[in-house]
Structures are given as C-alpha cells and as structure tokens.
N, C-alpha and C positions, 0 to 999 in steps of 0.2 A: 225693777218695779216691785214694790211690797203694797199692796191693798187690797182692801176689804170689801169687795161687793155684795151688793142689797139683790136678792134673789125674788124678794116679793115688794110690790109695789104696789100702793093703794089705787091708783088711777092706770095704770097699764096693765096688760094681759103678761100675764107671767114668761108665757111661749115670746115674749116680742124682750121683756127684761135678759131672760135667758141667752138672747142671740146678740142683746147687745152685748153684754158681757164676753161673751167668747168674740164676736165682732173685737172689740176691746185687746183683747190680748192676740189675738191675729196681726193685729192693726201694730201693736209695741214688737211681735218680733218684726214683722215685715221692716219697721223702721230699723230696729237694731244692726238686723242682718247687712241693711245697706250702707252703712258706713264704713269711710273705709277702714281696712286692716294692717296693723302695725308691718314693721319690718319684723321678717320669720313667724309670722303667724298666718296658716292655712286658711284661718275658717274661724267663723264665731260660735261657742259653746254656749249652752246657759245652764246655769245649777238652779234646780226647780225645787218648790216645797208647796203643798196644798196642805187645807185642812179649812176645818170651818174655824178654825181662830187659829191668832198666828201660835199662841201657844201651842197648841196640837197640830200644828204643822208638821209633816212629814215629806221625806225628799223623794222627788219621782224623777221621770226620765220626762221627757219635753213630751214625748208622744203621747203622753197619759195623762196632762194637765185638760187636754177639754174633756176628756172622757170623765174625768175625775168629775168637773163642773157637771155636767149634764146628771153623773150617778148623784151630785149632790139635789140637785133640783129634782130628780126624783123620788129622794127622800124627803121632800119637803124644807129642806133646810134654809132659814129665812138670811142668813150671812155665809159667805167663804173668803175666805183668803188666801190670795195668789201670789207667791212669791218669784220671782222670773231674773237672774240674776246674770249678767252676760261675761262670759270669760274667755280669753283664747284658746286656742285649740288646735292643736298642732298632729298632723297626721303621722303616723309608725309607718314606717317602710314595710312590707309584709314579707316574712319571713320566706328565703328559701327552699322550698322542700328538697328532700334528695332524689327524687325523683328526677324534680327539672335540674338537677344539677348532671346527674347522669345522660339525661340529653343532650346538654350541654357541652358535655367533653366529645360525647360521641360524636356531635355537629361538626365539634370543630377539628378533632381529628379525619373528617370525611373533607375537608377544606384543603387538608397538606399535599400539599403536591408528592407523588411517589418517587 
C-alpha cells in the first residue's frame, strides 16, 4: 500500500479524518496478515516508510506508523504518506546459551543408569 492521505477536510471534524485514516491502515494490515502463507514462510513482515510526502519518506518499524500519523496531525500537517509494504518473514531459532547447555548434559547424565 503507497498513499497519500488528506488530514484536513473541509466538511468533516479533523478528530473523525484522523481515525479514519488510521481506521484505514488497521483495516489493510488486518487483510494482509490474513492471507495465506507461502510454503517456509512463518509470519507476514512489512517494510514501512512515513513522511508527509513520499519524497521524504522515512523507514520505520510497523509500531510507529500510527504514532507517527497522530504526531503528524498534531503538527497540523494537511497530507502524509504511508507506505506499508508486505514481505515474509521467517523466524531465527534462538540461540543456545551455555548455561542451558550445562544443564542439559548434567540432566542427562542424572538419567544413566549406574
């Protein structure tokens, strides 16, 4: 999704523009998320970019896009745009510590029969 939303609106209350807008982009992950997932793919990513024009777009993390909206409308800013871009995302195994691995031998030496 790349577009430019109107933040001020001649005939609406700006507080009711503002929720659609983010309303809006709730509504495009919620669809996204729910499609299904290739083969080997965990989870849906998205690579995000805000700014008040796509020129000055900058890349954020997904949790920061409405906050970002909201600091824009408290600036008074009459456009933004929201870039929301969806990619797979595949989880990292989490690394062993030596800790649990020392438990681990110990566990299973406590198993041997004597």
């Amino acid at each position: 999704m790349r577009k430019t939303y109107r933040l001020q609106a001649e005939a609406r209350h700006p507080d009711r523009v503002l929720d659609a807008v983010k309303h809006d982009v709730r509504k495009y992950l919620k669809r996204e998320r729910r499609r299904l997932l290739p083969e080997g793919v965990d989870f849906w990513d998205f690579d995000c970019k805000f700014g008040l024009t796509a020129e000055t777009a900058q890349s954020l993390h997904l949790s920061a896009v409405i906050p970002s909206i909201d600091a824009a409308a408290k600036e008074q800013a009459a456009h933004v745009y929201v870039e929301i871009i969806t990619t797979h995302g595949k989880r990292k195994p989490k690394p062993v510590a030596a800790a649990d691995e020392t438990l681990l031998t110990e566990e299973a030496e406590d198993d041997l029969p004597e």
